[in-house]
C-alpha positions in Angstrom: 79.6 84.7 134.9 82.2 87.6 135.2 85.8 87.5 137.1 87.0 89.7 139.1 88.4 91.9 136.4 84.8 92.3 135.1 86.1 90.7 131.7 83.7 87.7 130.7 85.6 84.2 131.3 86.6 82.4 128.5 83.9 79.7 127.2 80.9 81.6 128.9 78.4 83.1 127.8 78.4 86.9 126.2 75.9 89.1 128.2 73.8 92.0 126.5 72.0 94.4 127.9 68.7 95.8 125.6 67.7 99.3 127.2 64.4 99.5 125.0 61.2 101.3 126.4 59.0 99.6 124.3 58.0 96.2 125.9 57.4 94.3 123.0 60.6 95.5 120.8 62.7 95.0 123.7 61.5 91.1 124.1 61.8 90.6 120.3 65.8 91.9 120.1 66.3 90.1 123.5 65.0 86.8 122.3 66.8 87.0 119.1 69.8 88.1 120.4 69.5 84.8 123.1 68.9 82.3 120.5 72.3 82.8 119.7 74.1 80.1 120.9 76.5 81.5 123.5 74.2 84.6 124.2 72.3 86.3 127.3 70.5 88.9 126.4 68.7 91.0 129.5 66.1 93.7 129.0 65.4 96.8 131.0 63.1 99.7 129.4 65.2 102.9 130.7 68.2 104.2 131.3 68.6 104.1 134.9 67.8 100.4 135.1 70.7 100.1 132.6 73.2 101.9 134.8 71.8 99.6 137.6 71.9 96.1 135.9 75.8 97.4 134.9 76.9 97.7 138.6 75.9 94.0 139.2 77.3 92.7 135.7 79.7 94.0 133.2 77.6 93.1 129.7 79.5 92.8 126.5 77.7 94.5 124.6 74.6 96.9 125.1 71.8 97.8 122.9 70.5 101.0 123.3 67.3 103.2 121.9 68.0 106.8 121.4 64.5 107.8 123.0 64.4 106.7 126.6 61.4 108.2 129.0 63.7 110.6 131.2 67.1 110.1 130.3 68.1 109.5 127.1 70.3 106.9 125.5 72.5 110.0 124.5 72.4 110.4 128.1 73.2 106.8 129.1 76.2 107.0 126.9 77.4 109.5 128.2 77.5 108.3 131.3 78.8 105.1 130.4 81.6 106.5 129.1 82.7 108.6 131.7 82.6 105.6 134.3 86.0 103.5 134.2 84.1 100.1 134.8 81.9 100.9 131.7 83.5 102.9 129.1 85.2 100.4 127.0 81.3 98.6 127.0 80.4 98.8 122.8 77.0 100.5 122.2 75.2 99.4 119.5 72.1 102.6 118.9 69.0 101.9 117.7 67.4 104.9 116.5 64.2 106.1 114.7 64.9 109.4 114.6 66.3 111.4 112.5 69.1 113.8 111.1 69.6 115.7 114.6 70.7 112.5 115.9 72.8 111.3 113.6 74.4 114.9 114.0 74.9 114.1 117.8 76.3 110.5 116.9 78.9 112.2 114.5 79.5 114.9 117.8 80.1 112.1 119.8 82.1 109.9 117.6 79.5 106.8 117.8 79.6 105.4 114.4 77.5 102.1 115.7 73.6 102.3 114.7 70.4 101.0 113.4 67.6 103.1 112.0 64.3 101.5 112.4 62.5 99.3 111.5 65.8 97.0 111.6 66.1 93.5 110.9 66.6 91.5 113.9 68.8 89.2 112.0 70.9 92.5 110.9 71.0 93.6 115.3 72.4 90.3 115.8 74.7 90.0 113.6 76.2 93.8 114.9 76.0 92.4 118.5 77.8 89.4 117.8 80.6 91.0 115.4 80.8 93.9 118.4 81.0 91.0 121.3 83.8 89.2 119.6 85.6 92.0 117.5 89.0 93.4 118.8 89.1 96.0 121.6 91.0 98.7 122.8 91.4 101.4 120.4 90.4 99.3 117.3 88.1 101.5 115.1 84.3 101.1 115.8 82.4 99.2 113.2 80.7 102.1 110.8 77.4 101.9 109.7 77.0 105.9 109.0 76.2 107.1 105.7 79.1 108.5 104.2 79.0 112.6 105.2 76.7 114.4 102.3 
């Protein structure tokens, strides 16, 4: 499904990785996100099986809870970011927390997240307009609250 390059070949199928501890949320966003026609949506419930699963495949687009069991999706992001096969990868957060992490998404400069409960209709759409929007320096899509 990837080339060489790690970039998806044209006409196949856009990969997502879920990192969601929570068996039952992660099945529901992978589902809806691979009833998309043209999607492939995998789910692993922590952070290390997400660095794992992006050694063997370079997804379009990952889905990511802020509280992981050990390390973080903070964490995770971090570390994708500093890896040259995986920091370009968009991050779409999903988060139920609250203002301490939208302080740490402002630190960061991740302007990409969900608070829940979500619509799965509304984590779709973000997937699919992050999978198919411009890269390479292009602003991020913002979905944070204008600064109080």
């Amino acid at each position: 499904m990837q080339n060489s390059g790690g970039q998806s070949q044209a006409g196949a199928r856009k990969v997502v990785i879920v990192v969601e501890d929570e068996p039952v949320i992660g099945a529901l966003i992978a589902d809806a996100i691979s009833d998309e026609p043209g999607y492939c949506a995998i789910h692993v419930a922590a952070a290390p099986a997400a660095l794992e699963a992006t050694k063997h495949v370079t997804p379009d687009v990952m889905v990511v809870d802020v509280r992981l069991p050990g390390m973080s999706g903070l964490e995770l992001y971090d570390r994708l970011k500093k890896d040259p096969r995986t920091n370009k990868i968009p991050v779409l957060f999903e988060t139920a927390s609250g203002p301490d992490v939208i302080g740490e998404f402002r630190r960061r400069g991740i302007a990409t997240y969900l608070k829940k409960p979500f619509d799965l209709n509304e984590i779709v759409a973000y997937v699919k307009r992050l999978a198919t929007g411009p890269s390479g320096g292009s602003p991020p899509l913002s979905v944070l609250p204008p600064p109080a």
